[in-house]
C-alpha positions in Angstrom: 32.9 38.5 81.0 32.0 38.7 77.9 31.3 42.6 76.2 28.7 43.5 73.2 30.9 43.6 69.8 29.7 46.2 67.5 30.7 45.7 63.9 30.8 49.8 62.7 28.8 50.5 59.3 31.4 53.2 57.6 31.5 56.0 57.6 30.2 56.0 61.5 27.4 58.4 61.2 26.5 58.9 65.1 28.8 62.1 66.3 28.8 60.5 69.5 30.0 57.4 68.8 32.5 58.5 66.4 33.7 60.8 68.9 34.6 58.0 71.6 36.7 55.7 69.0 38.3 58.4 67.6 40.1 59.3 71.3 40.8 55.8 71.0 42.7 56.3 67.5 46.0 58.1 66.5 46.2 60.3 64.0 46.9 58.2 61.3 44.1 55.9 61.5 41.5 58.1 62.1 40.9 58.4 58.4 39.6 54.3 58.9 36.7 56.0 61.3 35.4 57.4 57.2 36.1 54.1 55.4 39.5 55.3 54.1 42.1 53.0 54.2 45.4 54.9 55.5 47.8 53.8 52.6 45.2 55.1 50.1 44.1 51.4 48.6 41.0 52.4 47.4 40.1 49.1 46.7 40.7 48.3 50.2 37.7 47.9 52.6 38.1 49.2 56.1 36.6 46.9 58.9 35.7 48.2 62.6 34.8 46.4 65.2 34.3 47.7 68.6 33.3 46.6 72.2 31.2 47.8 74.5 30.2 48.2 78.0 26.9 49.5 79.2 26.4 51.5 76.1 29.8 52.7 75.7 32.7 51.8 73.4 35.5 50.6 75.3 38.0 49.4 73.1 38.3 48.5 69.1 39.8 47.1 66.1 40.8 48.4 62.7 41.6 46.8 59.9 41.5 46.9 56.3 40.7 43.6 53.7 42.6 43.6 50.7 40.3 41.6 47.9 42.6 40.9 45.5 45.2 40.1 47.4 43.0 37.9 50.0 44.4 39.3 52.7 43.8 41.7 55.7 45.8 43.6 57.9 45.3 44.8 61.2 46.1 48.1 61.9 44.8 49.1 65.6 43.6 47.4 68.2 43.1 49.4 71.4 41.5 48.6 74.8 40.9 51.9 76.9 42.8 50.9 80.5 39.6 50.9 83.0 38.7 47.6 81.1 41.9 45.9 80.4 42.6 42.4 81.9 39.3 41.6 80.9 39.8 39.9 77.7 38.6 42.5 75.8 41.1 42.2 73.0 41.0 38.3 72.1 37.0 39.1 72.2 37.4 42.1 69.2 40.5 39.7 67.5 38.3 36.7 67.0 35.7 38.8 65.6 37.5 39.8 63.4 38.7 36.4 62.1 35.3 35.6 62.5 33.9 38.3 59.8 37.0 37.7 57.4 36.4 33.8 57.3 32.7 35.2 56.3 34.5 37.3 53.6 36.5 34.2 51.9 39.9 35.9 53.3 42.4 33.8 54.7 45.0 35.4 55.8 45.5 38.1 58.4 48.5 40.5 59.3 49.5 42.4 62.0 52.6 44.5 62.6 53.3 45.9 66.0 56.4 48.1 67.8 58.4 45.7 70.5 59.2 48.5 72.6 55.9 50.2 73.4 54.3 49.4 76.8 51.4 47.2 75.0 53.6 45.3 73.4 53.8 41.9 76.0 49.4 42.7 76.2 49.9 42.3 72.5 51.6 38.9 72.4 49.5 37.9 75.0 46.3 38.0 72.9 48.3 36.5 70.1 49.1 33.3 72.2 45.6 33.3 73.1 44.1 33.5 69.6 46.9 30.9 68.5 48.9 33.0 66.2 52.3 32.0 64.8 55.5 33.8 66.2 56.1 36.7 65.3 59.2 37.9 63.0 61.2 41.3 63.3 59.9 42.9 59.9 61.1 46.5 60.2 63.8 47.8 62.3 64.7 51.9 63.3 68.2 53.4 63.6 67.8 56.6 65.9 70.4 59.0 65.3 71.7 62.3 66.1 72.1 64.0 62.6 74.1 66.8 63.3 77.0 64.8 64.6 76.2 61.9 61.8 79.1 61.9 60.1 81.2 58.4 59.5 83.5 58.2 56.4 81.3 56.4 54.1 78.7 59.8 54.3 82.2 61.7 54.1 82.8 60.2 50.2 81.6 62.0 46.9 79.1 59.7 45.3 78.0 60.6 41.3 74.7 59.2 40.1 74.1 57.4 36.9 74.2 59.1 33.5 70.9 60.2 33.0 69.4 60.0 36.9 68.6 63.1 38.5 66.8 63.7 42.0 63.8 66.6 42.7 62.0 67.6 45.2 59.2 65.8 46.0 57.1 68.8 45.6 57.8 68.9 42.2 56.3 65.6 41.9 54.5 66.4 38.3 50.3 65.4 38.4 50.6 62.9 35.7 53.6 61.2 37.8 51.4 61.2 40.7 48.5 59.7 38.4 51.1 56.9 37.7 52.5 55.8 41.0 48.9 55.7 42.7 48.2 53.6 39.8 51.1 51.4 40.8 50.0 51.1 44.4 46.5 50.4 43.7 47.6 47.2 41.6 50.4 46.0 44.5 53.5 46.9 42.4 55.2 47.0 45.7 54.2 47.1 49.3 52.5 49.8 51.1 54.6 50.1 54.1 57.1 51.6 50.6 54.0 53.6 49.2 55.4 57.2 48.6 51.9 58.5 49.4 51.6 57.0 52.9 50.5 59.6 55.4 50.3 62.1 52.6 49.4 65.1 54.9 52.5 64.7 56.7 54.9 64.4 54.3 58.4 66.6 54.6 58.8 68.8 52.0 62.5 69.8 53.5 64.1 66.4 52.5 61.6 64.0 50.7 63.3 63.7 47.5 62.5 61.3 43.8 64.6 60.2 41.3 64.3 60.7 37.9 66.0 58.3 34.7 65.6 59.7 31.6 62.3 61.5 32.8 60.7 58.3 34.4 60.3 58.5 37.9 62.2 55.5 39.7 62.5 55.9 43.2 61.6 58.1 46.3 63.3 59.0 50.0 59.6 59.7 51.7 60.5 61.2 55.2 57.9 62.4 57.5 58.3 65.2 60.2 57.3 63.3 64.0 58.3 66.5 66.1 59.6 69.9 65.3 63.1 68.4 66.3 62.4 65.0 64.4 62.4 63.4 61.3 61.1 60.0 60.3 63.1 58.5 57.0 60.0 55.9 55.8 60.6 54.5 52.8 63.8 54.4 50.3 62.7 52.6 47.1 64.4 52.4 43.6 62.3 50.2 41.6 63.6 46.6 41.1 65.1 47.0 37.5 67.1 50.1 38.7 69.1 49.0 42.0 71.7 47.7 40.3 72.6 51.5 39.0 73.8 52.7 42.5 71.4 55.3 43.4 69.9 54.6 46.8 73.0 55.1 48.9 73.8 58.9 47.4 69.8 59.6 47.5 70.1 58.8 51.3 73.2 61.2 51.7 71.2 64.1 49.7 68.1 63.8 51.9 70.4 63.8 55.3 72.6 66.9 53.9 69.1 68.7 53.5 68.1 67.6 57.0 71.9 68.8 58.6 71.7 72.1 56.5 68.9 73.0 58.4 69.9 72.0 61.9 67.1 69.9 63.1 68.5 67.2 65.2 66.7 63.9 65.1 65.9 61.3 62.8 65.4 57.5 62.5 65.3 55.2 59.4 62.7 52.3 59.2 64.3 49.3 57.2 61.9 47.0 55.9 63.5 44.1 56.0 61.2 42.3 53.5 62.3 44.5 50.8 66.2 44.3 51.6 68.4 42.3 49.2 71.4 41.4 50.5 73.5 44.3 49.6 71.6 46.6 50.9 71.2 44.7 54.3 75.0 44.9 54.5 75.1 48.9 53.9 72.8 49.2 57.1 74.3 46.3 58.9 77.8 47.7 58.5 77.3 51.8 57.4 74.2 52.4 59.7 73.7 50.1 62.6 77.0 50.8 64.4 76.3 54.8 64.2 73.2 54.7 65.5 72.5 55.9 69.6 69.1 53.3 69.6 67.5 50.2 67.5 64.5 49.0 68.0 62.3 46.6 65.9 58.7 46.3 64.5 57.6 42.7 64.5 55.5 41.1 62.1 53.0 38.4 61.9 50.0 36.5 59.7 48.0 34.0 60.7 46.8 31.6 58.1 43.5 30.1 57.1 41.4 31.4 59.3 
């Protein structure tokens, strides 16, 4: 059977409508309902596509097209269940290859979590659609933080002459200015954007780094439940990692997160940006601590 595809002008104006896809949508993509893409690209455009049956929206897709990059990402694509099985999702995936291949983009991206019941519907689609195999892209270490305590975290670490860590509150407006600048041009991915689910940000334990008054680096975490916090992204800019300031930024953030008793936590490690020492530190100083690992997968499909 085949269902009406809608392609959504933005923002959706209709109450009504907007109402039904936004119980379709988490939190953070309900800003893509407005136009907004949800790592604050500006220059992104935000594409929504849903389907239909008998007048009502069944199931949709979000994603956002990068122009300079000529590229697109998926970000959501949900199916409600009373119409699952139906082929609902290949229908809203190929039309939205369809309308990029009318923009000039050629390549599409999708990232998706391996352990979440949709996950098999997921590659199921993708086989259908002819998408490459997916790689593991991002994994998460769940841990207990109170009890974290192996005897690497145990040692006394000294930044750099000349580095010193804040809280990212204190981020100053003109720094802010800068590093949006930075991820408007690409200057590194978004998945490490420091500004990625803004709203949510931690103030307990998100912390920047400072050299010599230049802001260099960030540990982003995000708070998931009262009892759990999300490490997202731990960057120090490429010409800085040599300095060794990642690995006591980390301890600081966890300290902060210990000090005040909440339990839980998980670190996403994007593989993509790892070099090869620090894939050994989480391979040998995180993975064996950790009470669960699981894995975001990643995958682009080509000239479309």
């Amino acid at each position: 059977m085949v269902f009406p595809i809608d392609y959504q002008d933005l923002p959706i104006a209709d109450p009504i409508i907007h109402e039904a896809y936004s119980r379709m949508v988490p939190l953070k993509f309900q800003c893509c309902l407005v136009g907004q893409n949800p790592w604050n690209i500006t220059t992104a455009r935000v594409i929504v596509i849903g389907a239909t049956s008998q007048n009502q929206p069944v199931g949709l897709i979000i994603a956002s097209q990068f122009t300079f990059l000529l590229s697109a990402e998926i970000h959501w694509l949900f199916v409600n269940e009373a119409h699952r099985n139906q082929k609902i999702a290949t229908q809203l995936v190929l039309s939205l290859e369809k309308e990029l291949k009318q923009l000039n983009c050629p390549i599409i991206t999708l990232a998706y979590e391996t352990d979440t019941p949709s996950a098999p519907a997921l590659e199921n689609v993708l086989l259908h659609t002819k998408w490459p195999d997916p790689v593991v892209f991002v994994q998460r270490y769940f841990f207990d933080v109170l009890t974290f305590n192996p005897a690497w975290f145990q040692k006394s670490y000294k930044f750099p002459s000349n580095v010193v860590t804040f809280p990212w509150t204190e981020l100053k407006p003109k720094d802010k200015v800068w590093l949006k600048d930075l991820v408007q041009q690409y200057h590194f991915l978004a998945l490490l954007s420091p500004f990625y689910e803004e709203e949510r940000i931690e103030p307990l334990n998100s912390m920047g780094i400072r050299f010599q008054g230049e802001v260099i680096g960030w540990m982003i975490t995000h708070r998931i439940a009262p009892d759990t916090i999300r490490y997202t992204s731990l960057y120090i800019m490429p010409k800085f990692q040599l300095k060794g300031s990642s690995t006591p930024l980390l301890i600081q953030s966890i300290n902060l997160q210990k000090k005040m008793g909440i339990p839980q936590a998980f670190f996403e490690i994007n593989f993509s940006q790892l070099d090869q020492r620090w894939q050994k530190f989480v391979n040998q100083r995180l993975a064996p601590y950790a009470k669960k690992i699981t894995q975001v997968k990643q995958v682009s499909k080509l000239e479309l």
